[in-house]
C-alpha positions in Angstrom: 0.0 0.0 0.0 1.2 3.5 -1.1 2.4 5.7 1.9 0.2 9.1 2.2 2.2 11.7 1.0 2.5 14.8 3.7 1.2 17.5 2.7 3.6 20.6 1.9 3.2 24.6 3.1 0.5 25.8 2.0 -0.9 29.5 1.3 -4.5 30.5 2.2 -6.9 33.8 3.1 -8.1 33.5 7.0 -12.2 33.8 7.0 -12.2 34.5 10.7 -10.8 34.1 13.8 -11.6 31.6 17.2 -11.5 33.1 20.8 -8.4 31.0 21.3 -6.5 32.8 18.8 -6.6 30.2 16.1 -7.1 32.1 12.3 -9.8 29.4 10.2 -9.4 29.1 6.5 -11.3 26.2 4.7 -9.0 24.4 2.0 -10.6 21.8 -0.8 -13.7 21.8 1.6 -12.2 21.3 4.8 -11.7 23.6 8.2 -7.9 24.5 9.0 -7.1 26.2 12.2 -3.9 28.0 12.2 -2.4 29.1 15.5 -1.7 32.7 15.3 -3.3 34.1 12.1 -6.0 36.9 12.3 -8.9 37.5 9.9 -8.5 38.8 6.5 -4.7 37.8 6.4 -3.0 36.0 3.6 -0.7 33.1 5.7 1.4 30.4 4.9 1.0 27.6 6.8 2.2 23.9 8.0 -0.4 21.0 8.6 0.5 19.9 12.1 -2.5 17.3 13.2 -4.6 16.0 11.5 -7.8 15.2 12.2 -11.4 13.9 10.4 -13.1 17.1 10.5 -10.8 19.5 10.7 -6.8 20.3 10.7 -4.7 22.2 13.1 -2.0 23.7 11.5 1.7 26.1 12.2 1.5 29.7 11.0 4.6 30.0 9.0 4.7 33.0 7.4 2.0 36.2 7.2 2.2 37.4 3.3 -0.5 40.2 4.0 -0.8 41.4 7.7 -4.3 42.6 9.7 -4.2 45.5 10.6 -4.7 44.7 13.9 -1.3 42.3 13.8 0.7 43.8 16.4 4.8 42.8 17.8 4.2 40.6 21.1 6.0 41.3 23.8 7.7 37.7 25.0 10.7 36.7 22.6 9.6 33.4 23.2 5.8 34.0 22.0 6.4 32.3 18.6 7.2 29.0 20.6 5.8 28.8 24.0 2.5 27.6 24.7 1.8 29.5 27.3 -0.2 32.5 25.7 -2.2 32.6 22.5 -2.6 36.0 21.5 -0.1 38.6 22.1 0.0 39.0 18.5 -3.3 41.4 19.0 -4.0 44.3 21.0 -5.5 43.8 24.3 -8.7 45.7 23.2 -9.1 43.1 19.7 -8.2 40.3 22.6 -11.2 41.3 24.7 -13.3 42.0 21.3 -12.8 38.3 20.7 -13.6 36.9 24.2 -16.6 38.9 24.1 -17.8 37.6 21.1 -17.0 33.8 22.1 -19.5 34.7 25.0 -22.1 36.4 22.8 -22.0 33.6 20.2 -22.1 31.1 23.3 -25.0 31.9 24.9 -26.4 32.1 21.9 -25.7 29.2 20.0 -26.0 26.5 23.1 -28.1 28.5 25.7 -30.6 30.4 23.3 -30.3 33.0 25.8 -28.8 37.2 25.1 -28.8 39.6 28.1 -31.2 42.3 28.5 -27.6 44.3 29.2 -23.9 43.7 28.2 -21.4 44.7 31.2 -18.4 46.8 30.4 -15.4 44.0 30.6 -13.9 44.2 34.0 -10.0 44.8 33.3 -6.6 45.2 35.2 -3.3 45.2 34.3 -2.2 42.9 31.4 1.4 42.2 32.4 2.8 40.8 35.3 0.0 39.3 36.3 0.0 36.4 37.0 0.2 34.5 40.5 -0.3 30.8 40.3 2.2 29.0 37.4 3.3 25.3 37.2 6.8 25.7 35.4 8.0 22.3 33.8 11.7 21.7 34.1 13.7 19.7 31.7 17.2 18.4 31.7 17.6 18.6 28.0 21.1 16.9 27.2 21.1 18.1 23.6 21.3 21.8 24.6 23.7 21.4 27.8 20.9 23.2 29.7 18.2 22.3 31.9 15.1 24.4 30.5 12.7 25.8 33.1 9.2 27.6 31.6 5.9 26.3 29.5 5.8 23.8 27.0 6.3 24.8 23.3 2.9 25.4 21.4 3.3 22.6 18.8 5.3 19.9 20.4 5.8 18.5 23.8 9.1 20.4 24.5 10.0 22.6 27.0 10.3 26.1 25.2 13.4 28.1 25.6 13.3 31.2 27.6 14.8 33.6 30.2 11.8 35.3 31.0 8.3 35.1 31.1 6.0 38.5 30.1 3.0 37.5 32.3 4.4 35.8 35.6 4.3 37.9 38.2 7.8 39.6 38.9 10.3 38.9 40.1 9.1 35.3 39.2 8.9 36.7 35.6 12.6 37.6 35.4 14.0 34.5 36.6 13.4 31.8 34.3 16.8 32.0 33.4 18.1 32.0 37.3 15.8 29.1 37.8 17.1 27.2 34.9 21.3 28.1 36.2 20.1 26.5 39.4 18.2 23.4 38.2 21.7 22.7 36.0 23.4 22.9 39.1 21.4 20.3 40.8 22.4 16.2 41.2 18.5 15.8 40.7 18.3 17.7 38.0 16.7 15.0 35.7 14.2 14.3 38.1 13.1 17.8 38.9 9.6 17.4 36.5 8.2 20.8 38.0 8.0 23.8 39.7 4.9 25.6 41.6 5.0 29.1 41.3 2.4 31.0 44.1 2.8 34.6 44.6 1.3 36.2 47.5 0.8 39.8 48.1 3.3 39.3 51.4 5.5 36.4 50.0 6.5 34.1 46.4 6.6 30.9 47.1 8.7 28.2 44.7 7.4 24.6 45.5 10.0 22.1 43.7 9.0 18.7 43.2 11.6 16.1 43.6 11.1 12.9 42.6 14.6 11.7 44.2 15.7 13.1 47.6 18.0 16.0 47.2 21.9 15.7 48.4 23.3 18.5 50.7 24.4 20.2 48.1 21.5 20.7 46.6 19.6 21.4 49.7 22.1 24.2 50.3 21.9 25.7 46.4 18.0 25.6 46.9 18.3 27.7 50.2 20.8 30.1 49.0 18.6 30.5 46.0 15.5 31.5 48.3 17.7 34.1 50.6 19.5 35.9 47.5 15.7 36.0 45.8 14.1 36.9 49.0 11.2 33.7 48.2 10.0 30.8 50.1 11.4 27.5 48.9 9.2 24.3 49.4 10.2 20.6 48.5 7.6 18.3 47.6 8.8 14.5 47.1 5.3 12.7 46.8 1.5 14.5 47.0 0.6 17.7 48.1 0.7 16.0 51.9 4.0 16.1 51.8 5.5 19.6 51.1 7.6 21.2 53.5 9.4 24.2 53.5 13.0 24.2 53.2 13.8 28.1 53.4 13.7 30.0 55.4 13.7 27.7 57.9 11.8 29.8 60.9 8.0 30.1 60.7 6.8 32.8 58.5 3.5 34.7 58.6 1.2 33.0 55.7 0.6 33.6 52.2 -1.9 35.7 52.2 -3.7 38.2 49.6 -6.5 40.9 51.2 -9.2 42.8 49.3 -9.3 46.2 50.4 -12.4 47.3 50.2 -14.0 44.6 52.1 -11.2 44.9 54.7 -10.7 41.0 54.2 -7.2 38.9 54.4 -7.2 35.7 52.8 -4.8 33.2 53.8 -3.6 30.1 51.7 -1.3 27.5 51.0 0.9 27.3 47.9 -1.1 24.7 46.4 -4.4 26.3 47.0 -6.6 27.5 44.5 -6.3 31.3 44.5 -7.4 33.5 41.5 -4.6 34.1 38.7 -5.0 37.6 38.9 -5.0 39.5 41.7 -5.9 42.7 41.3 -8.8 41.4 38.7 -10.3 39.3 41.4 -10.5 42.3 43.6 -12.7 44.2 40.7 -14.3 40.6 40.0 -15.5 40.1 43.8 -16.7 43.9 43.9 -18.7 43.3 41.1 -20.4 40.2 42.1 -21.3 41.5 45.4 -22.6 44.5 43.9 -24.8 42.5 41.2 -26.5 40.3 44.1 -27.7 43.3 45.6 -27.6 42.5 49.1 -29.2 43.8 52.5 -27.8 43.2 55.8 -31.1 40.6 56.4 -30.3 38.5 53.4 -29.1 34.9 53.6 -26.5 33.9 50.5 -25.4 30.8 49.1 -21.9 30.4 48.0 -21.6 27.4 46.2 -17.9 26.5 44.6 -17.0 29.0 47.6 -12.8 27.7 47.8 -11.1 29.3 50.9 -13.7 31.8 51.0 -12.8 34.9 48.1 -16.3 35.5 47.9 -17.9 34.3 50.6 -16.4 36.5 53.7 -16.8 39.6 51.5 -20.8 38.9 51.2 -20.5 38.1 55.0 -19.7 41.9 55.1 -22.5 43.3 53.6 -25.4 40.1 54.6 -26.9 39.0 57.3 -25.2 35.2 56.8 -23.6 33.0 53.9 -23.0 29.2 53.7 -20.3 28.1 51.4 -19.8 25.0 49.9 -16.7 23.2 48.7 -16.0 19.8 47.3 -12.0 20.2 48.5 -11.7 19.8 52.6 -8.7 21.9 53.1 -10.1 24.8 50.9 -13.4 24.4 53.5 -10.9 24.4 56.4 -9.0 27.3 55.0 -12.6 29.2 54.6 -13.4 28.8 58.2 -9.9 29.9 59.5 -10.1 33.0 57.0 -13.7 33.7 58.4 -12.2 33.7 62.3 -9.1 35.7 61.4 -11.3 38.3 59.7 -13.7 37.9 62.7 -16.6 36.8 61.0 -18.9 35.2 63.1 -22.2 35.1 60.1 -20.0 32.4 57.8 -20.3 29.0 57.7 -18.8 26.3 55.5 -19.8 22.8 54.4 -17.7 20.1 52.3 -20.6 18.7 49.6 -19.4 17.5 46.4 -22.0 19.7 44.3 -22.1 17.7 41.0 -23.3 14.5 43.0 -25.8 16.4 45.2 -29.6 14.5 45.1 -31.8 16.5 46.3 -32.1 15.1 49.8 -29.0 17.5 51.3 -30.6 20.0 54.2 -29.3 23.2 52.6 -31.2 22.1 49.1 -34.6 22.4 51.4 -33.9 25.7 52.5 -35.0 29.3 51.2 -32.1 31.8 50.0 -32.2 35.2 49.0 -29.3 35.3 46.9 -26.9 32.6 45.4 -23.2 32.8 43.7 -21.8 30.5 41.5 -18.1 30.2 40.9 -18.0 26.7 39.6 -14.5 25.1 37.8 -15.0 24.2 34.2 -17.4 21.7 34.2 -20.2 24.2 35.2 -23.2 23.7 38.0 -25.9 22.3 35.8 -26.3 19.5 38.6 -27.4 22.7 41.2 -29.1 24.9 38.8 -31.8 22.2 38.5 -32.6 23.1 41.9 -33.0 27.2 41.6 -36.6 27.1 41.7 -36.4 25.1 44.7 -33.4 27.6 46.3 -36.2 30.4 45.3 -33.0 33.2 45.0 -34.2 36.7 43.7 -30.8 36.9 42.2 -28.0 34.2 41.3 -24.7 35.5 40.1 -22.7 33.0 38.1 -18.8 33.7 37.5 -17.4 31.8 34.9 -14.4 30.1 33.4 -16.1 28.0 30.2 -18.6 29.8 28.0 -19.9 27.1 27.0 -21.0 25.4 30.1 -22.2 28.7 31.6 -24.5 28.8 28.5 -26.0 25.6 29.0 -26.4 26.3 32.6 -28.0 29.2 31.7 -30.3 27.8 29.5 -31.4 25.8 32.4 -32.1 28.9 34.5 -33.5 30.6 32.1 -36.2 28.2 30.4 -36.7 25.5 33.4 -35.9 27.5 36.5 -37.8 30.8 36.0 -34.8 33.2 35.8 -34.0 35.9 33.1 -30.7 37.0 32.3 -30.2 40.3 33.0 -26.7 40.9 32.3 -23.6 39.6 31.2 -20.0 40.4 30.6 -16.4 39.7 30.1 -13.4 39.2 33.1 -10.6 40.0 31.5 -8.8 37.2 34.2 -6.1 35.8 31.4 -4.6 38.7 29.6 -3.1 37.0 26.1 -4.2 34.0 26.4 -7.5 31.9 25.3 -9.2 31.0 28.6 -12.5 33.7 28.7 -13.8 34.3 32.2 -17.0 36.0 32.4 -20.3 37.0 34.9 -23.9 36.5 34.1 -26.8 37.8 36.5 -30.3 36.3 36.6 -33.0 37.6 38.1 -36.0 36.0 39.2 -39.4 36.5 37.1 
């Protein structure tokens, strides 16, 4: 049998663009996405995977540039994986995201807002606090490689510096990659947590081989001339301990001014990527549920508490409720450092709930949503029950919030009254967004 011949580059006009950053051409009757190219541009491109429906393909070469095409930032934007589309300007970036959620809503929920929100926004650099680094001993080069993998193959892309980590975090890709080098576990050093704190950075290195005294000592020297917090973690998140500095420390924390809160965490909690975002995101959300100091509010999804003790503020109680035990132990430490006495927390996993669960037979005034990708369809079902005047849903997959909106909207007796973009992820493809629903 005849091998397939691969296909060669190939030249084609881009018909539009995806909210990922992925330009879409159709060639001899068949959809190719190629990473990088906008709308209206002439491109020359390499197939890269191919698949029955469609192909993803490399952007080689632009022949006639948008004119929204603009220089990234990162020298290592062409390879890394880690953001899609520097190559347009922040305000085309959060046209796009926009109109992924528009078409969204749409197209799977057969919902639109009675009012679009202006997008919430922050800075666009430097801005992110949670990373997981992947380290690579990569015998070829003579280096061991620390950053994100490359965008079209499983390598570890080569870089000094990364344009969105939070500094000095974002600086030191190539300090972090001098000191893996230096290490006798270097080839079994897979990763590196980054969590940044508004009081601390903390580096979590996970070792699969226990590190010599030497190594112990280049680690904790790295942490003092850095000024960060240097963790090892040899098997599951049980078993991180910090190495430097070696006296107690005050926690990681992060606080949101205007609710007068402080948030305490560990460096493998789930925090918000963006910091100063999630302050505008949680003051938007609290303003949207319209509380009074009488009302009782449902936090379901709540984590270690980002929304929940602000609401506890401003209502008369809130009940989060978490699938992760030490996020729901973190919440009720947070809400007795903060000296919040109206907060109370529950571990439920919330897409196995059946209707039974005490909290499901109660009445609420107001409920908030904040559910990981896979949405909250199996609680929505229950929002006629809940009887909320207002639910606020935050967001990080337009299409499940659409299909949980449908839900609300044609089963539940909700309307949407307004939606919007979160501009969480600067240059990259992940849209986070807020709907509100008001009761009919």
């Amino acid at each position: 049998m005849a091998k397939k011949k691969r296909r060669g580059p190939e030249i084609a006009t881009i018909a539009n663009v995806t909210h990922d950053g992925k330009g879409v051409t159709s060639v001899d009757g068949k959809k190719v996405f190629v990473a990088g190219a906008l709308a209206g541009e002439d491109v020359r491109f390499q197939r890269r995977k191919i698949r029955r429906n469609y192909d993803e393909a490399e952007l080689l070469e632009v022949l006639q540039p948008s004119p929204d095409r603009i220089a990234p930032r990162c020298a290592a934007y062409e390879v890394c994986g880690g953001c899609s589309l520097q190559h347009v300007s922040i305000g085309t970036q959060r046209g796009i995201k926009e109109q992924s959620l528009r078409e969204s809503l749409q197209r799977i929920g057969g919902v639109q807002p009675d009012q679009w929100l202006e997008t919430a926004t922050a800075e666009s650099w430097g801005y992110r606090r949670r990373a997981r680094l992947t380290v690579k001993d990569v015998q070829g080069k003579g280096r061991t490689l620390v950053g994100f993998r490359e965008r079209h193959a499983p390598f570890v892309a080569d870089m000094t510096r990364c344009e969105v980590l939070a500094e000095p975090v974002g600086g030191m890709l190539g300090d972090l990659s001098a000191l893996a080098g230096q290490l006798s576990i270097r080839a079994r050093l897979p990763q590196i947590e980054v969590a940044a704190a508004d009081n601390a950075i903390a580096l979590v290195f996970r070792v699969l081989d226990p590190p010599d005294a030497d190594d112990l000592l280049l680690l904790a020297k790295f942490g003092e001339q850095h000024q960060l917090r240097i963790y090892l973690q040899p098997g599951g998140l049980d078993t991180i301990s910090l190495l430097y500095p070696a006296e107690p420390q005050q926690p990681l924390h992060y606080k949101l001014d205007e609710f007068d809160i402080t948030l305490e965490f560990e460096p493998f909690d789930f925090v918000q990527i963006n910091g100063p975002l999630n302050e505008r995101m949680v003051a938007l959300a609290i303003d949207k549920l319209q509380l009074s100091p009488d009302d009782k509010v449902l936090d379901l999804f709540c984590g270690l508490g980002n929304f929940s003790l602000p609401i506890a503020r401003k209502a008369g109680t809130v009940f989060g409720i978490e699938g992760a035990p030490e996020l729901v132990e973190r919440a009720r430490s947070n809400a007795v450092r903060n000296g919040l006495e109206n907060a109370r927390f529950l571990t439920a996993d919330l897409s196995a709930i059946d209707g039974s669960e005490s909290w499901l037979k109660e009445s609420w005034d107001a409920v908030l949503l904040d559910p990981a990708r896979a949405g909250a369809i199996e609680v929505v079902r229950y929002m006629k029950k809940l009887g909320p005047r207002r639910v606020v849903y935050v967001s990080c997959h337009p299409g499940t919030l659409a299909r949980d909106a449908h839900e609300l909207v044609q089963n539940q007796g909700y309307r949407l009254a307004a939606a919007g973009i979160l501009d969480m992820f600067p240059h990259t493809a992940h849209v986070e967004s807020i709907a509100v629903f008001e009761k009919i």
